[in-house]
C-alpha positions as CSV (number, residue, x, y, z in Angstrom):
1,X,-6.0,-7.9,-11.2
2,X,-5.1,-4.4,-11.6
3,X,-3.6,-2.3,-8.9
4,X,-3.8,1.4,-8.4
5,X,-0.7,3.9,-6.8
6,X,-3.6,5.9,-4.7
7,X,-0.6,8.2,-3.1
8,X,2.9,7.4,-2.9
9,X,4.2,9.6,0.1
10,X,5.3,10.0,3.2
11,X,3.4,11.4,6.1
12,X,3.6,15.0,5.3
13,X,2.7,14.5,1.7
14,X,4.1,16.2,-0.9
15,X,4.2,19.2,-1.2
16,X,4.8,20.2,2.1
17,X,3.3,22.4,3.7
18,X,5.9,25.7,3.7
19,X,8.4,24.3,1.5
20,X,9.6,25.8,-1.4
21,X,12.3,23.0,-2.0
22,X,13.0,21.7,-5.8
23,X,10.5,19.1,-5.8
24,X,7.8,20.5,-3.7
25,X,7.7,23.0,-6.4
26,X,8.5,20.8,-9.2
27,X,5.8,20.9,-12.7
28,X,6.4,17.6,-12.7
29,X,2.9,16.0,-11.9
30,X,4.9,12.4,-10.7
31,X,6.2,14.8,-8.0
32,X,3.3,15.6,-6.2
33,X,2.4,12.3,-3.5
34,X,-0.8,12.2,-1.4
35,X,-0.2,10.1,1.6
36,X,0.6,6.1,0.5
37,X,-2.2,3.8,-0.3
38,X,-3.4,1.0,-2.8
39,X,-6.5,0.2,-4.7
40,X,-6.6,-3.5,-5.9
41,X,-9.5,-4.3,-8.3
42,X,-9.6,-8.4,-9.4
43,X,-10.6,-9.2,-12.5
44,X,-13.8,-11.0,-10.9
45,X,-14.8,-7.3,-9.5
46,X,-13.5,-7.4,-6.1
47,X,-12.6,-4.1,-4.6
48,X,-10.5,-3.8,-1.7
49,X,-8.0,-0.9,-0.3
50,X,-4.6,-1.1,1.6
51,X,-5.0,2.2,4.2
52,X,-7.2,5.5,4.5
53,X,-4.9,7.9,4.1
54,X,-6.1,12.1,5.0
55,X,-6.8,12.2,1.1
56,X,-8.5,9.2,0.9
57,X,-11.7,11.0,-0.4
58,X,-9.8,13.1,-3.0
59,X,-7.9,9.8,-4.6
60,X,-11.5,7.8,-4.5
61,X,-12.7,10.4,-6.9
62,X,-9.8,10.7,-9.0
63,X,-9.9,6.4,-9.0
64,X,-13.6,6.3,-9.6
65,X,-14.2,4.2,-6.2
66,X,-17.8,3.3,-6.2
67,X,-17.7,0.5,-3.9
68,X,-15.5,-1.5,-1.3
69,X,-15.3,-5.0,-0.4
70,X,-13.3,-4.7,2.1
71,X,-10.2,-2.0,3.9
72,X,-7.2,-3.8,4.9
73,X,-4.7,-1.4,7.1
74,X,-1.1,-1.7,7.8
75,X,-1.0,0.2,11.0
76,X,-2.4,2.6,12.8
77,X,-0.2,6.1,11.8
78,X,-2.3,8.9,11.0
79,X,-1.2,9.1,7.6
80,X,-2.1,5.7,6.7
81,X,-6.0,5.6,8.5
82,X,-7.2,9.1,9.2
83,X,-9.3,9.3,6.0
84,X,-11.3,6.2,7.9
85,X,-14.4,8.8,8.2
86,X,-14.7,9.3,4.1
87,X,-15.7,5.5,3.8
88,X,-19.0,6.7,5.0
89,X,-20.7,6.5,1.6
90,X,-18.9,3.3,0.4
91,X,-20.7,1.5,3.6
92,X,-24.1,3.0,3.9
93,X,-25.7,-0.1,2.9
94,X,-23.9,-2.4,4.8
95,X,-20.9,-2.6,7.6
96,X,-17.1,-2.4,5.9
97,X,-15.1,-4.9,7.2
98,X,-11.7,-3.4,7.9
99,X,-8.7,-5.5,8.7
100,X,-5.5,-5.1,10.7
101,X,-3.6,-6.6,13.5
102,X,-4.7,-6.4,17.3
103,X,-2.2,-3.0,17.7
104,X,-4.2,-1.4,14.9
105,X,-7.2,-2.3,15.9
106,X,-6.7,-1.3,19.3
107,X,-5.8,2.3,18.2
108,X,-9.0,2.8,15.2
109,X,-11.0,2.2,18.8
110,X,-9.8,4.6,20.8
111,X,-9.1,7.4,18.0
112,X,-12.8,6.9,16.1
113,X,-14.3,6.3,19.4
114,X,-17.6,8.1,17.6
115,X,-17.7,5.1,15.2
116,X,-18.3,2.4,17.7
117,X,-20.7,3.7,20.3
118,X,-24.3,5.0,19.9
119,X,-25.3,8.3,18.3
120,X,-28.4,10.2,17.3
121,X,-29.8,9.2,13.8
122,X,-28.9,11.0,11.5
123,X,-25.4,11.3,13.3
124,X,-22.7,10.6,10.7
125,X,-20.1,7.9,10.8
126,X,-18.8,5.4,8.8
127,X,-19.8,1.6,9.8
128,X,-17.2,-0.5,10.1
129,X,-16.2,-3.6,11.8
130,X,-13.1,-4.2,12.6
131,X,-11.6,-7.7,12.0
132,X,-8.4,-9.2,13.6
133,X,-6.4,-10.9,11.1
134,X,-5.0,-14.0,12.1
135,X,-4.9,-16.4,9.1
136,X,-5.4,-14.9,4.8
137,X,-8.1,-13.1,4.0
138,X,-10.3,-14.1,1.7
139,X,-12.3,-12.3,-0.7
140,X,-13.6,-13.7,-3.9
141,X,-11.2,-14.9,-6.0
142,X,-8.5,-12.4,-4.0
143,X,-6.7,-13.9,-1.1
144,X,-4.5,-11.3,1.2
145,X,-2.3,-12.7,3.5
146,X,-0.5,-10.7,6.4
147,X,3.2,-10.1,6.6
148,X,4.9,-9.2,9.3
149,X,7.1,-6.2,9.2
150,X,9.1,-4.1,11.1
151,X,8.1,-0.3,11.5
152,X,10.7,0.7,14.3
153,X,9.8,-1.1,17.2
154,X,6.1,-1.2,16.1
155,X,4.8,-4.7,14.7
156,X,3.1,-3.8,11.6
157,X,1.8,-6.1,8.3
158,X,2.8,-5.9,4.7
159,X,0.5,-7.5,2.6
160,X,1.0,-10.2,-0.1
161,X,-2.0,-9.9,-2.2
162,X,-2.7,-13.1,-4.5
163,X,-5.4,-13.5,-7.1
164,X,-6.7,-17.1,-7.6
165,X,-7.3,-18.1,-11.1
166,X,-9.8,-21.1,-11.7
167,X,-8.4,-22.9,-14.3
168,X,-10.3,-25.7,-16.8
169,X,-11.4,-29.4,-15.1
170,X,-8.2,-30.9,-14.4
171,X,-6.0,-28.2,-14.3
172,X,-4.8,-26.8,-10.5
173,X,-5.6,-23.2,-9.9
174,X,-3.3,-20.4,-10.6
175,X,-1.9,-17.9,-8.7
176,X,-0.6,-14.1,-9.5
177,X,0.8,-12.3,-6.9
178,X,1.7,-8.8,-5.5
179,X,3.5,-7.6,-2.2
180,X,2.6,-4.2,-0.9
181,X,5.1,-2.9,2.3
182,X,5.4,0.6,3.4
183,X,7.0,2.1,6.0
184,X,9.1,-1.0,6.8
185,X,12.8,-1.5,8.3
186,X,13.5,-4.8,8.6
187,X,11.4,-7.9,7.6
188,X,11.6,-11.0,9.9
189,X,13.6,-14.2,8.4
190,X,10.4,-15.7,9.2
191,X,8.0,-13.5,7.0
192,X,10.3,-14.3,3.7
193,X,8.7,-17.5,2.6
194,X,5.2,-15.3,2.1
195,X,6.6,-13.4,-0.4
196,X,9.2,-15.1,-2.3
197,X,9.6,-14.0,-6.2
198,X,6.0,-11.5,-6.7
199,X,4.9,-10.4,-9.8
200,X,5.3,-6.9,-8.5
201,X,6.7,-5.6,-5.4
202,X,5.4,-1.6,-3.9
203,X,8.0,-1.2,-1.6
204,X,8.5,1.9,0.6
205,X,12.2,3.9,0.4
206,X,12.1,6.9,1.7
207,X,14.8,8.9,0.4
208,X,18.7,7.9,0.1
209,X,19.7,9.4,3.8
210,X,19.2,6.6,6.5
211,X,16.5,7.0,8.8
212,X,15.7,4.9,11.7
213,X,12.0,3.5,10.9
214,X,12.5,3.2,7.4
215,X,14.2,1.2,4.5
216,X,16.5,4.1,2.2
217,X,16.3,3.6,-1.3
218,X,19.5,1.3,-1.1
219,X,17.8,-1.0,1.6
220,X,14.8,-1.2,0.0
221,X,16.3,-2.2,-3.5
222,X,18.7,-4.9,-1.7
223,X,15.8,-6.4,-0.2
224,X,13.6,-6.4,-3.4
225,X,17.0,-9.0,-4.9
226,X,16.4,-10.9,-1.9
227,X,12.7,-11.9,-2.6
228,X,13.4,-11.6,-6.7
229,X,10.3,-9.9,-8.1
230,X,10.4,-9.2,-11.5
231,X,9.2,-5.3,-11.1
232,X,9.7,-3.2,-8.2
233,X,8.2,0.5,-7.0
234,X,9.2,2.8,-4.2
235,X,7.1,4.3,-2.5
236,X,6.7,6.1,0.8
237,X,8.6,9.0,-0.5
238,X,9.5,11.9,1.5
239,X,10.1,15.2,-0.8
240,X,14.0,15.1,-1.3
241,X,14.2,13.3,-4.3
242,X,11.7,13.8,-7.8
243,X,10.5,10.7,-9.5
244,X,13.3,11.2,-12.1
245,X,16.2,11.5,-9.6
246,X,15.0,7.9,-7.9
247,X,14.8,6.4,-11.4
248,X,18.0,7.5,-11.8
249,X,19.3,6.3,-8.5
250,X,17.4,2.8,-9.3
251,X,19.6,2.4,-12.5
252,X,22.6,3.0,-11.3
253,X,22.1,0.5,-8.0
254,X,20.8,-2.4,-11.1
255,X,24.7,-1.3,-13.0
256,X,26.1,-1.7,-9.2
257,X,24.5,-4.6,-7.9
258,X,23.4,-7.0,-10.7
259,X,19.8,-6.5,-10.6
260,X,19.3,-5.8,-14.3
261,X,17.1,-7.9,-15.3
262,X,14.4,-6.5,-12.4
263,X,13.1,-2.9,-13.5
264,X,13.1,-0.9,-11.2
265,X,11.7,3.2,-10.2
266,X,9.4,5.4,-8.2
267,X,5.9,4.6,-8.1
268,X,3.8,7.6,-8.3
269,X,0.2,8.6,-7.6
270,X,-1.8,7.4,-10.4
271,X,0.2,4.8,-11.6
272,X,-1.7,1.4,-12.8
273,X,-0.1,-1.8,-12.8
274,X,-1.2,-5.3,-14.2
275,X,0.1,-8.0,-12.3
276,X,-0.1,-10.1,-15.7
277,X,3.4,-8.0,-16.4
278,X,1.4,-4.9,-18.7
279,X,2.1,-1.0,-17.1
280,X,-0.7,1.3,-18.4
């Protein structure tokens, strides 16, 4: 299973719009963060991504998205659906099934009203149908179960994505797993047994200052020794720190708080990880 860094920012993406600040003008390519979303490919050709983001066409191309399986969302912001209308080519064929919880749902409704009710042929809109999670989702050899975060006040989903490896008669199946949370501050007691010890964690930090609906760098990374993953990524990533000031920061919290043996830094857009333990 190999998972893709589609965009690793916050919701005004990076650059900013205006802003001449260091790192919105920095030549460093790591620096520059379409709005956060994942690509997970499994190794028996599933396709499935976490959120539509406003770029989601431009970071299709640049991955080489041909097809989807499925779109899983972890709520309704616009900088995590709002790309919805650029699946339109991915499900000409047949309806995408896109999953999220009754909130998120409720809002892809009323905001791509145009998607759901009749329109002249030839109108164009993406087909979709949206799917209520209430149990893992399934899909191939790719199971994604829900996790329930914290955004705020608002009742989002994380996503623990497993990949299910049939093994030789007489051997149990094997399981490799991933846990994908942005825009989370504070993870229920009760949603820590779905995600105890990943093979990677994606994690959203938003920058080092506190903010009220988001982990800081500091939260996030105390959390991530919590769960023990044995790699963890930041992402989310507003425009006040560059790629090489957060691995900087991540060193220094390891020194401070015994997480050594857990790497630890910035995800950026682009970046492809192996859940078998190999960075490319």
């Amino acid at each position: 299973m190999k998972l893709t860094i589609l965009g690793s920012g916050t919701s005004h993406g990076i650059p900013v719009i205006g802003c001449r600040c260091p790192v919105c003008c920095s030549a460093d390519p790591r620096d520059q963060r379409m709005r956060s979303s994942l690509y997970i490919a499994g190794a028996a050709g599933e396709r499935v991504v976490i959120d539509t983001g406003p770029e989601f066409r431009l970071q299709a191309i640049r991955a080489g998205i041909t097809r989807l399986d499925a779109v899983l969302l972890t709520h309704a912001h616009a900088d995590h659906v709002h790309g919805l209308d650029d699946l339109r080519p991915l499900c000409r064929e047949k309806s995408m099934p896109v999953y999220g919880n009754r909130y998120t749902l409720a809002e892809l409704r009323e905001r791509f009203s145009y998607a759901f009710r009749q329109t002249q042929q030839g109108g164009g809109k993406p087909r979709i149908t949206p799917r209520v999670i209430r149990k893992p989702v399934r899909i191939g050899n790719l199971s994604f179960t829900p996790v329930p975060v914290k955004h705020g006040v608002l009742d989002i989903v994380g996503w623990n994505i497993a990949e299910i490896l049939p093994q030789e008669r007489g051997i149990e199946e094997s399981r490799v797993e991933a846990v994908y949370m942005t825009d989370t501050s504070m993870v229920p007691e009760t949603s820590l047994e779905l995600i105890h010890s990943p093979e990677v964690l994606i994690i959203g930090g938003l920058r080092i200052r506190p903010h009220e609906t988001h982990f800081t760098f500091q939260e996030a990374l105390e959390f991530a020794l919590r769960i023990q993953p044995r790699r963890v990524y930041l992402t989310h990533i507003c425009h006040e720190h560059s790629c090489q000031e957060i691995d900087a920061y991540c060193q220094t919290f390891q020194a401070a708080h015994g997480g050594r043996g857990i790497p630890m830094g910035a995800a950026y857009d682009g970046l492809e990880l192996d859940v078998s333990g190999t960075q490319s």
